[in-house]
N, CA, C and O atoms as a GROMACS GRO file, in nm:
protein
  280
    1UNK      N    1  -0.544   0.137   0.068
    1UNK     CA    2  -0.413   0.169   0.120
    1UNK      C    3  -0.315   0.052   0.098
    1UNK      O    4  -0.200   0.061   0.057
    2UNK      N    5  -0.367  -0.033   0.126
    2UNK     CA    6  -0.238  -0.185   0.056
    2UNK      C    7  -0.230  -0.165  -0.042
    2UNK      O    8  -0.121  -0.122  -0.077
    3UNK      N    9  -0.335  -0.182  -0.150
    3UNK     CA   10  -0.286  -0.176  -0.282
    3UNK      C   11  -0.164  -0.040  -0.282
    3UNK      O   12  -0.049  -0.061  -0.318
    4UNK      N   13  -0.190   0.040  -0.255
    4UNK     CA   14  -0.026   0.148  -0.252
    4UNK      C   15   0.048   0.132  -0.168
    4UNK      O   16   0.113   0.233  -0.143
    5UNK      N   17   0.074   0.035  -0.098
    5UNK     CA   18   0.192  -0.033  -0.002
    5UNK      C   19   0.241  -0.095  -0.095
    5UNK      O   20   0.359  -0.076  -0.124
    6UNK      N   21   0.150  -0.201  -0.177
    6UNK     CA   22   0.195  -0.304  -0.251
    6UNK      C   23   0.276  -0.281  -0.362
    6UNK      O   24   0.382  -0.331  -0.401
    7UNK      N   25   0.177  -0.167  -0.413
    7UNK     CA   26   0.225  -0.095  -0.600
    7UNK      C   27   0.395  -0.009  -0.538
    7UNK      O   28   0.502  -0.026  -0.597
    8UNK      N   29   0.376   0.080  -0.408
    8UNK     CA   30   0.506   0.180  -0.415
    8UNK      C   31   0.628   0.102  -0.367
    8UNK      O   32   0.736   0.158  -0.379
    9UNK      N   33   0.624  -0.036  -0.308
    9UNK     CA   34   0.737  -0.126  -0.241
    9UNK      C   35   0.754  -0.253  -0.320
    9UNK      O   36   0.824  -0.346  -0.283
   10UNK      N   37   0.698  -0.251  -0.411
   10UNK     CA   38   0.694  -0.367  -0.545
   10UNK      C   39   0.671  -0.506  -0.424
   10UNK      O   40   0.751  -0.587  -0.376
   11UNK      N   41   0.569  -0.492  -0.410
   11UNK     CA   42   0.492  -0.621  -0.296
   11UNK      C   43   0.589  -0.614  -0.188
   11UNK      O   44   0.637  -0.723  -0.157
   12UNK      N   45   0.632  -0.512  -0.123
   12UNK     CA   46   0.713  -0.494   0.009
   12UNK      C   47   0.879  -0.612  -0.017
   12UNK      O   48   0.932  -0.688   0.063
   13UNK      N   49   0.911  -0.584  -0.144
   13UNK     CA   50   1.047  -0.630  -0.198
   13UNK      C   51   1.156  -0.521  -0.235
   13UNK      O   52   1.276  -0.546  -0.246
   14UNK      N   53   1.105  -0.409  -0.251
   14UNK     CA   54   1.244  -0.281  -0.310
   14UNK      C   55   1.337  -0.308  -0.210
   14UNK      O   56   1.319  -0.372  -0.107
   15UNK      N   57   1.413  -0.266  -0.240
   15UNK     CA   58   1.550  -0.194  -0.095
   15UNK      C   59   1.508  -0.096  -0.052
   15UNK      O   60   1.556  -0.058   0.054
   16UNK      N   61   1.402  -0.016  -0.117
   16UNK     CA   62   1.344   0.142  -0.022
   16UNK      C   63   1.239   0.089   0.076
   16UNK      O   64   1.202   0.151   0.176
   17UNK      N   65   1.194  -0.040   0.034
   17UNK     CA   66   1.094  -0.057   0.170
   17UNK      C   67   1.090  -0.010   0.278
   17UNK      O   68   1.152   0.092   0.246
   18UNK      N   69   1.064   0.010   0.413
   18UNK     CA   70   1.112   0.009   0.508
   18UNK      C   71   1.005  -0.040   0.608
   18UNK      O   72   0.887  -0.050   0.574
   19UNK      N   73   1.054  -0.074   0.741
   19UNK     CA   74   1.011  -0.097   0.865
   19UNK      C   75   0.846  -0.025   0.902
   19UNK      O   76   0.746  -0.065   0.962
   20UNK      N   77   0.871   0.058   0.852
   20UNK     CA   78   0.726   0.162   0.894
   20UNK      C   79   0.563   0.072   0.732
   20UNK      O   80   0.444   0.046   0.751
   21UNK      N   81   0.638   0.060   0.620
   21UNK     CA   82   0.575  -0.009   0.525
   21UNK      C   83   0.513  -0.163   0.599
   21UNK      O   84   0.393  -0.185   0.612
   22UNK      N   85   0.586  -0.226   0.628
   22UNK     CA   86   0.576  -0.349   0.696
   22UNK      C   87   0.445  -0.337   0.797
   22UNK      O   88   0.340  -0.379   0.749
   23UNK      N   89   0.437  -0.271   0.962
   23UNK     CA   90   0.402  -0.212   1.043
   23UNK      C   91   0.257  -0.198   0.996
   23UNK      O   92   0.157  -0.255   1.042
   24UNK      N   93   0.272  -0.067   0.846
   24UNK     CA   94   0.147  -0.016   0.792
   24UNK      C   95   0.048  -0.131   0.726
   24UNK      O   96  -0.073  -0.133   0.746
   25UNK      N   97   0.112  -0.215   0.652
   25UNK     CA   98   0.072  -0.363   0.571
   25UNK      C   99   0.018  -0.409   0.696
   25UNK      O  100  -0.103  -0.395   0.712
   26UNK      N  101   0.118  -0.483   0.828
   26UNK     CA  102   0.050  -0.536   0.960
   26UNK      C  103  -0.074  -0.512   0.983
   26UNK      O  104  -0.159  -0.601   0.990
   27UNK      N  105  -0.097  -0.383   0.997
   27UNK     CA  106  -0.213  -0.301   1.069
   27UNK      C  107  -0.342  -0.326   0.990
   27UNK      O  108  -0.450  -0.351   1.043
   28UNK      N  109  -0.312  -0.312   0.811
   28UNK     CA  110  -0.416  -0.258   0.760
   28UNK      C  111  -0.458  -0.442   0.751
   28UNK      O  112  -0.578  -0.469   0.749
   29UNK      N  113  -0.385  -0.526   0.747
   29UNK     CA  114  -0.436  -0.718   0.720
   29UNK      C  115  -0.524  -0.729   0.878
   29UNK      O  116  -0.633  -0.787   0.880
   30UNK      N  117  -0.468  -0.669   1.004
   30UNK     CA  118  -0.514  -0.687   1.068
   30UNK      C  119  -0.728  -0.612   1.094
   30UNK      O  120  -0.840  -0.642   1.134
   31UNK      N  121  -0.651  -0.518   1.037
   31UNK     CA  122  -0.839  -0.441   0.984
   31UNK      C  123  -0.898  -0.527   0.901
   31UNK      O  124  -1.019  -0.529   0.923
   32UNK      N  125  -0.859  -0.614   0.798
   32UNK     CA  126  -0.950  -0.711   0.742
   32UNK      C  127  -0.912  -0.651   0.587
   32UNK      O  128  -0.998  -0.642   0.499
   33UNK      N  129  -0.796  -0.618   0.571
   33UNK     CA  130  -0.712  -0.610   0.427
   33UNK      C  131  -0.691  -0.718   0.382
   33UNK      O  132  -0.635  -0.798   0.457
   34UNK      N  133  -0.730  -0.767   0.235
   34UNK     CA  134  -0.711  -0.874   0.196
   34UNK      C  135  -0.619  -0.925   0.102
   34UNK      O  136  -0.665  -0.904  -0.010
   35UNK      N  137  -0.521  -0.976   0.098
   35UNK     CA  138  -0.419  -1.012  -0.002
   35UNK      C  139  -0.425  -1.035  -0.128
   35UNK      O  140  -0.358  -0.990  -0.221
   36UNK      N  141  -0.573  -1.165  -0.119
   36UNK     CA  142  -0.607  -1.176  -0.275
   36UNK      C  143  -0.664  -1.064  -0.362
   36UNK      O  144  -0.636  -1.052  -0.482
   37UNK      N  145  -0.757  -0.976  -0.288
   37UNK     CA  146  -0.751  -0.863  -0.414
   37UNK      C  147  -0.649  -0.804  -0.417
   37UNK      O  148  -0.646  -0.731  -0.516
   38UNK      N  149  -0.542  -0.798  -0.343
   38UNK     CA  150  -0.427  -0.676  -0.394
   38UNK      C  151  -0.394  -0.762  -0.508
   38UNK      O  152  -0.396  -0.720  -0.623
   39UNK      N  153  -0.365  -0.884  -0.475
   39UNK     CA  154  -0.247  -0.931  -0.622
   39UNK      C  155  -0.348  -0.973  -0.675
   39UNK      O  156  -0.303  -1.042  -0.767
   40UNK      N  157  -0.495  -0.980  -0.682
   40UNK     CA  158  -0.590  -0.917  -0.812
   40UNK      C  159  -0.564  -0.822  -0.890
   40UNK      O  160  -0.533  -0.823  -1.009
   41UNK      N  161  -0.576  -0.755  -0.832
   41UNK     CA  162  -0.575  -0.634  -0.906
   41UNK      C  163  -0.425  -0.578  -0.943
   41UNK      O  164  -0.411  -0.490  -1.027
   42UNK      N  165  -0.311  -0.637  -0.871
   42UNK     CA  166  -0.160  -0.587  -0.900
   42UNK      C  167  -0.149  -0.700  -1.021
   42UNK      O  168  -0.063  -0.664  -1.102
   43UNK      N  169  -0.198  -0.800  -1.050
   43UNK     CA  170  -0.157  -0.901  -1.137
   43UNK      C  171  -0.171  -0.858  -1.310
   43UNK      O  172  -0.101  -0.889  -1.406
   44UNK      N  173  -0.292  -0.776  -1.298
   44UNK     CA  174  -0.350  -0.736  -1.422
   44UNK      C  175  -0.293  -0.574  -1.422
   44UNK      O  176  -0.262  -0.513  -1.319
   45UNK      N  177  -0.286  -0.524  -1.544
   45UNK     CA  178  -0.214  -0.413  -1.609
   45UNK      C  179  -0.313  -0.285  -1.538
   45UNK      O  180  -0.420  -0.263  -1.596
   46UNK      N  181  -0.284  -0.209  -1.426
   46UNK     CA  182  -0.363  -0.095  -1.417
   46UNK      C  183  -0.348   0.005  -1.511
   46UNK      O  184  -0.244   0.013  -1.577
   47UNK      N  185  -0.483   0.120  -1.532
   47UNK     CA  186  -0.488   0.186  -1.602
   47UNK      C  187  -0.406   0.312  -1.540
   47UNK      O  188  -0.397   0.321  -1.418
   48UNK      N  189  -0.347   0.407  -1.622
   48UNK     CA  190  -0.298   0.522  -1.591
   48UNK      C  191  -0.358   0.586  -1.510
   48UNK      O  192  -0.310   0.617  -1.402
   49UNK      N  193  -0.506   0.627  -1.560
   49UNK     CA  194  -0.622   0.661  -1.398
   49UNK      C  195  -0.585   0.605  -1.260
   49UNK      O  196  -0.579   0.681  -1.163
   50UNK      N  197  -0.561   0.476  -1.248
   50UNK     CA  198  -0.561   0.416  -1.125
   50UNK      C  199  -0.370   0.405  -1.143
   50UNK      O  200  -0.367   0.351  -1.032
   51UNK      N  201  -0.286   0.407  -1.165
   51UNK     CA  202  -0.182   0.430  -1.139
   51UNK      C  203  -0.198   0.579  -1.082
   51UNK      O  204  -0.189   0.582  -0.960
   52UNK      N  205  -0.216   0.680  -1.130
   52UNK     CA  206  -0.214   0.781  -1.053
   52UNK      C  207  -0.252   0.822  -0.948
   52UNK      O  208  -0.190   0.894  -0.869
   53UNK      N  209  -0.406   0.760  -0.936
   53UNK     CA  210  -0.483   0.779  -0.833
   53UNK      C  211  -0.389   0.735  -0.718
   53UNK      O  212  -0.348   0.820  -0.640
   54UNK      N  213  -0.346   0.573  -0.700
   54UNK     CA  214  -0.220   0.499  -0.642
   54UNK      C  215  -0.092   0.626  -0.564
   54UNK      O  216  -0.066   0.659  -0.448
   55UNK      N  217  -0.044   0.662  -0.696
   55UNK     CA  218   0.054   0.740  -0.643
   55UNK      C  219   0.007   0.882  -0.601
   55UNK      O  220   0.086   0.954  -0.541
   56UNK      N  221  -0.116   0.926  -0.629
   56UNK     CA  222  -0.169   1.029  -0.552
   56UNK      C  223  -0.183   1.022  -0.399
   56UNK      O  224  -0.122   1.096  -0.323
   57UNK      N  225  -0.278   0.917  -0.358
   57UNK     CA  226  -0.279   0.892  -0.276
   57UNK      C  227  -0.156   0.824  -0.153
   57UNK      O  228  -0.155   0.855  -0.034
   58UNK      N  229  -0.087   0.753  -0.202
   58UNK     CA  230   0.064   0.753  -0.152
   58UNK      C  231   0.127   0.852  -0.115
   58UNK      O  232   0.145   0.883   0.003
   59UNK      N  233   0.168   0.913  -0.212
   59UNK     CA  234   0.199   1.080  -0.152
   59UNK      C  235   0.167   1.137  -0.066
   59UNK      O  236   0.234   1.174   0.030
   60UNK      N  237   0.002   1.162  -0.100
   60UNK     CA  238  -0.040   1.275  -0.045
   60UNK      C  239  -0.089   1.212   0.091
   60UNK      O  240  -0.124   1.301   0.168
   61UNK      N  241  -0.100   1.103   0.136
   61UNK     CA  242  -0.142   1.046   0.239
   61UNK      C  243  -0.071   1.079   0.418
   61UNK      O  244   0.038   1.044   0.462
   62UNK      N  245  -0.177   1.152   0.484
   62UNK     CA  246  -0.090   1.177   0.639
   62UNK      C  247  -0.218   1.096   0.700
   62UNK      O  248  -0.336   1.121   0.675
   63UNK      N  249  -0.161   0.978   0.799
   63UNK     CA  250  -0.280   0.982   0.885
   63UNK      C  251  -0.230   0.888   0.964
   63UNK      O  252  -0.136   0.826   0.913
   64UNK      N  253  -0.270   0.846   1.100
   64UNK     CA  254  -0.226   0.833   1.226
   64UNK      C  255  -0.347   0.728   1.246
   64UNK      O  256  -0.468   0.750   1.244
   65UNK      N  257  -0.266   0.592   1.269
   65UNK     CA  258  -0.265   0.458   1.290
   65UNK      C  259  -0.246   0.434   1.460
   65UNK      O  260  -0.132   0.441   1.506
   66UNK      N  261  -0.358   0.406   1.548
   66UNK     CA  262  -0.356   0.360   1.689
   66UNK      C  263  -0.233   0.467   1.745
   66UNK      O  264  -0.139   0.420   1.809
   67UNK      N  265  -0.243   0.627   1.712
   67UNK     CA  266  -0.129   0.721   1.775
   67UNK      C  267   0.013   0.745   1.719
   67UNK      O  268   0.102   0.823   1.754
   68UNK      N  269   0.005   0.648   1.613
   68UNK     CA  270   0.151   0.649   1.546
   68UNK      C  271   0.130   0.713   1.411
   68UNK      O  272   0.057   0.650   1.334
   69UNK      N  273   0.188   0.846   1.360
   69UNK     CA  274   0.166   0.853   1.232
   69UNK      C  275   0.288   0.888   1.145
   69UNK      O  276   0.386   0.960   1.163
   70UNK      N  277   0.236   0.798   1.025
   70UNK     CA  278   0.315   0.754   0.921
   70UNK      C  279   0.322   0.839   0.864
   70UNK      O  280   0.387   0.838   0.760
   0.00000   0.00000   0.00000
């Protein structure tokens, strides 16, 4: 789920970011999300497979964080 925080908010820098992105990033570092593999793996060229998969899952993603859902 970071890595598609990371990939859809260009490392939580766009102007579309928002408040709820931030929050979601918070939550998931606090579960034991780790930074260095995101910009592992954001550093090097993903494949179209995993770009999609990315924005599949971004999309299609509903799910409810400690009662709050995103």
């Amino acid at each position: 789920m970071m890595l598609g925080i990371y990939e859809d908010t260009g490392s939580l820098g766009f102007p579309s970011t928002t408040v709820d992105d931030y929050l979601a990033a918070a939550h998931l570092l606090s579960c034991g999300a780790k930074l260095t593999q995101v910009s592992d793996i954001l550093a090097k060229d993903l494949t179209s497979g995993q770009i999609s998969c990315c924005t599949t899952c971004s999309r299609d993603a509903e799910y409810t964080i400690r009662g709050i859902e995103w």
